[in-house]
N, C-alpha and C positions, 0 to 999 in steps of 0.2 A: 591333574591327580598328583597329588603328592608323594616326595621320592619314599620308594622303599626301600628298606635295609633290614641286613642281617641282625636282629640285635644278641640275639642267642642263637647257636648253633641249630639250625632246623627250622627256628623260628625265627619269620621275617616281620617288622613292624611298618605300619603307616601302609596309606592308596588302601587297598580294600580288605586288609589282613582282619582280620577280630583281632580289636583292645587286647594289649598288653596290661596283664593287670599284677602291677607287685604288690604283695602284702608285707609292706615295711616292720618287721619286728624289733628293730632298732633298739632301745636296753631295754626293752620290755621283758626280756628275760629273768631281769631280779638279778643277775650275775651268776645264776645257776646253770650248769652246762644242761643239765638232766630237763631242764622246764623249756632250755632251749632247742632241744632236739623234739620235746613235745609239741613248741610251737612248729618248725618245720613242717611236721606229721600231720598239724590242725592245718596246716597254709594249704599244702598237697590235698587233705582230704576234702576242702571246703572249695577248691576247683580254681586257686588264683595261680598263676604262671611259674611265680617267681617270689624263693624268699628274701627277703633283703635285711642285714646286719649295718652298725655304724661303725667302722674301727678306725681308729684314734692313736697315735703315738704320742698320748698325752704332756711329753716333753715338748711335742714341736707344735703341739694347734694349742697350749695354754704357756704367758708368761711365768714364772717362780712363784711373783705374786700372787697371781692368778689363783693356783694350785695352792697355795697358802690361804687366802683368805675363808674366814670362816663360815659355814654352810650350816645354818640352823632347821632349814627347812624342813618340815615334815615329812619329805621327801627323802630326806637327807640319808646316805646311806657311811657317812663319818663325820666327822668332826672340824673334817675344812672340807673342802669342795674338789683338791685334790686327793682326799681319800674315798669322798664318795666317787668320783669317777673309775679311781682305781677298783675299786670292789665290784660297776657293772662291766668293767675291760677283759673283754677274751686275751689269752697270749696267741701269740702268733700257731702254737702247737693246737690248740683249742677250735683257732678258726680250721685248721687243716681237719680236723678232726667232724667238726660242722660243715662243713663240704662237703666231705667222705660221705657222711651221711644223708645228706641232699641227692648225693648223687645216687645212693644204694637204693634212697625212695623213690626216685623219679620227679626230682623237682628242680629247677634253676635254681643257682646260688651265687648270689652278690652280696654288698654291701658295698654303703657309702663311706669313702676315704675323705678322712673330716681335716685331712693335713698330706701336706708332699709325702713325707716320711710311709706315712698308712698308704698312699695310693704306691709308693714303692712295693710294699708290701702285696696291697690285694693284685700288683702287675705281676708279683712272681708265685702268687697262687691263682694265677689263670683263672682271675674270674670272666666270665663274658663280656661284660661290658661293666663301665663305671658309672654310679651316680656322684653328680654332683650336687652337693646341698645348698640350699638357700644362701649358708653364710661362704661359700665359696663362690660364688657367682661371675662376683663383681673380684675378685683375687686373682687377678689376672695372670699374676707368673705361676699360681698354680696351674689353672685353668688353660695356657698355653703349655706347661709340662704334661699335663694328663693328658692333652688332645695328643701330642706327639709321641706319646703311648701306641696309640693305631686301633684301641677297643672303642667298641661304639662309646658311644655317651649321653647320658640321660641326664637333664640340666634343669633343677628346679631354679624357680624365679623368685621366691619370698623376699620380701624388702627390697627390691631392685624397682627401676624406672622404665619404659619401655628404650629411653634413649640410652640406659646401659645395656640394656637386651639388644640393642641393635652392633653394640660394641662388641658385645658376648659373639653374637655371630659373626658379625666380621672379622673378629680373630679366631675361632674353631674354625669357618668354614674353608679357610683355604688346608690350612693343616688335615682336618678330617672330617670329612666329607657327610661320614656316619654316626647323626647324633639328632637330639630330637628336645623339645622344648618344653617345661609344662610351667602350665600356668599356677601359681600359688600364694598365698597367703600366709605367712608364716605368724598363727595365732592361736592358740590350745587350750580349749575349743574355739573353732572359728565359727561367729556369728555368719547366718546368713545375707547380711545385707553386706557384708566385706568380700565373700565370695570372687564377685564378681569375674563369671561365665563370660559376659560379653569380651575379655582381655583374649579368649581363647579366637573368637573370630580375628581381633586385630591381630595376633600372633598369624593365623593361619594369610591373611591378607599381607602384613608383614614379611611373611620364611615362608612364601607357596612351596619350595623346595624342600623341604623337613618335616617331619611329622610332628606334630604340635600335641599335647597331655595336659593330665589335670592329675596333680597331688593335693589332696584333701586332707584338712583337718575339720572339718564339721562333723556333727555328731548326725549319727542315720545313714541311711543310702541316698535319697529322694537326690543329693544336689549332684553327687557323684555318677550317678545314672543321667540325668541330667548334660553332664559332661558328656558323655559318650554319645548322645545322641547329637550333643554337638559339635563331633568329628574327632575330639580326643581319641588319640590312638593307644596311647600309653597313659595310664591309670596306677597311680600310688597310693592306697590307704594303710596307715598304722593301725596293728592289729593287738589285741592282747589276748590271754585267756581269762581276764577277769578287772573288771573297771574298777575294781575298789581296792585295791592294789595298790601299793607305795611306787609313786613315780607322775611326775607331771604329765608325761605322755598317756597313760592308760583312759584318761577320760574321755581324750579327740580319739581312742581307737577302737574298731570293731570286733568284738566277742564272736566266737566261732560261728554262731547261728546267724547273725547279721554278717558277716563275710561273704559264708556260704547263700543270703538271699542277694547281696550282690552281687556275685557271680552268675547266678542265674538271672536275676533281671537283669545285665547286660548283656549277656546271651540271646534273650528274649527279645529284648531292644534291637540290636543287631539285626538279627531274620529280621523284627518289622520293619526298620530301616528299607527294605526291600532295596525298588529300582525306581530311576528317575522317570522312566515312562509310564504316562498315563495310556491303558487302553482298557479296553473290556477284558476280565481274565476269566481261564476257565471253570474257577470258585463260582464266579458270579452268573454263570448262564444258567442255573435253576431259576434263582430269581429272578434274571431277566424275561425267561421264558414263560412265568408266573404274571409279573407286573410289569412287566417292560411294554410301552405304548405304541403305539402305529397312526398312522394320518387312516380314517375310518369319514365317511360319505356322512356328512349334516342333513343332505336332501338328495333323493330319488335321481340320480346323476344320467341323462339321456346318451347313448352312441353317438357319439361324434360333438360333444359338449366339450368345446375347451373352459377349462377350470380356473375358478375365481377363488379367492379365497374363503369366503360365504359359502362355501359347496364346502368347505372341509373342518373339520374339528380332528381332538385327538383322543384317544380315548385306548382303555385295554384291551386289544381286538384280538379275534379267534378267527382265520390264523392271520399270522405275523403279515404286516405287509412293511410303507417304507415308515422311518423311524421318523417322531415329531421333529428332526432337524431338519428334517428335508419339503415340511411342507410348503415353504415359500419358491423352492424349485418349481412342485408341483400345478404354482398357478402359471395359465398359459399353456400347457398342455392341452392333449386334446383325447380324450378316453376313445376306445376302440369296441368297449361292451356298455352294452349297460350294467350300471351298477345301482344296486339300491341304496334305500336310505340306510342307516348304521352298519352298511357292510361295510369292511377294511379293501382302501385302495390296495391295491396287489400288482405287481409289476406288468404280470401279462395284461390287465387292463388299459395301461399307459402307452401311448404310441410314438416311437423314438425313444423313449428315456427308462433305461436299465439302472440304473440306482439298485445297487446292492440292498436287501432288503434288512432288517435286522435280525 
């Protein structure tokens, strides 16, 4: 079983907890504070755990250049590409303000720190736990700063190898203990033949100690359900209120009604998931008592006739005797009544042999 942990106060992830499911809002907000407290609102009300923000100290995760060079894209919310970031960037007063009100709804509140600087930040607004993103991965002296933070840590995988994933954990694991893995694709939208689910088994055969996830950028539910039924504990999908919306993200993310049937169909999935043992349950004993078969007399069976297999077929017999598994026991015995033809062998017919009946 895989370890669990704290990831959120009250809530524990991974071994047998129900999917942790963030709905990443990330600047899907438009840079409006007012559109972003609406998202929060839709996050809570469509039943996902946890809302999650990106914050940036845009001096320390872009060069000058960087921020200088020109941003023509459709997208584009200025004129270089450091003024469209600035325009979707919360101030630090802003985030404290979107917390407050996570908290007054009743909903987790994170975001991912895209830089040392911002994860200074979201450390001394007490968020739960940290994400870290795809392009921080392999950023190793961030990634050994954060872990030695002491908040959990949720570590997407986009653009990485498995042999830096194996780097990744070998330097978080000794520092902190409480952090969890997800598998990803870093592509918007991601096609589904890139996907690739099966990396979630190698992770979980890889870290048996850590609870292993799936952050999705595909469009729909189908592949993100998918995930969860194949052990992902912790589930990331970007959300928005509306896909036709200025911004590269809104297209990989999910509209309130598609959020909210993800959540239920993983919920759903979950119960069925049930249990690893097979037995007869007690759903099933109408119908078994209905169509369920019995070892039932082929021919006219004499007192004191030991049984061949020619003497018996199987059939839906009225009442119950023993179940078609057991017919090859049956031969070799030796009956104690007579029995007739298509009557159901029954235990007190059988001499020595008590076989539970079905």
């Amino acid at each position: 079983m895989p370890l669990e942990f704290e990831l959120c106060p009250g809530r524990r992830v991974g071994g047998a907890q129900p999917c942790f499911i963030i709905a990443e809002i990330g600047q899907n907000h438009q840079g409006d504070l007012a559109i972003a407290k609406q998202m929060i609102r839709m996050v809570k009300e469509c039943g996902a755990d946890c809302a999650k923000f990106q914050k940036s100290e845009l001096e320390h995760k872009f060069n000058k250049k960087a921020l200088e060079r020109p941003y023509t894209s459709k997208h584009s919310w200025g004129k270089t590409y450091g003024e469209h970031k600035r325009h979707l960037e919360f101030s630090h007063d802003q985030y404290r303000e979107l917390q407050k009100y996570a908290k007054e709804i009743g909903i987790y509140f994170t975001a991912s720190g895209m830089d040392e600087m911002a994860v200074e930040f979201l450390h001394e607004l007490d968020v739960p736990f940290f994400k870290v993103g795809s392009g921080d991965t392999n950023n190793f002296p961030y990634l050994e700063k954060t872990a030695k933070k002491g908040r959990p840590m949720v570590i997407s995988s986009g653009m990485q190898s498995m042999d830096t994933m194996h780097k990744v954990y070998q330097l978080v694991k000794p520092i902190n203990p409480n952090f969890c893995i997800l598998q990803c694709t870093s592509a918007y939208p991601l096609q589904p033949e890139d996907v690739n689910l099966h990396v979630i088994t190698a992770y979980q055969s890889a870290f048996p100690d850590i609870p292993i996830g799936y952050s999705g950028h595909e469009t729909g539910i189908a592949i993100s359900v998918a995930a969860v039924a194949m052990g992902a504990k912790v589930l990331e999908r970007h959300v928005t209120l509306d896909k036709t919306w200025k911004g590269s993200d809104h297209q990989a993310s999910l509209e309130p009604n598609e959020l909210t049937e993800l959540v239920r169909t993983i919920r759903l999935v979950e119960k069925a998931m049930g249990s690893p043992d097979k037995q007869l349950l007690p759903c099933e004993m109408a119908c078994n008592e209905k169509l369920g078969k019995s070892v039932v007399a082929k021919v006219t069976i004499p007192e004191g006739t030991v049984l061949t297999l020619d003497m018996l077929t199987v059939k839906v017999g009225e009442p119950k005797g023993y179940l078609p598994e057991d017919i090859f026991d049956l031969v070799g015995k030796k009956v104690k009544i007579n029995i007739e033809e298509d009557e159901t062998i029954t235990e007190d017919a059988i001499e020595n042999y008590v076989k539970v009946k079905c």
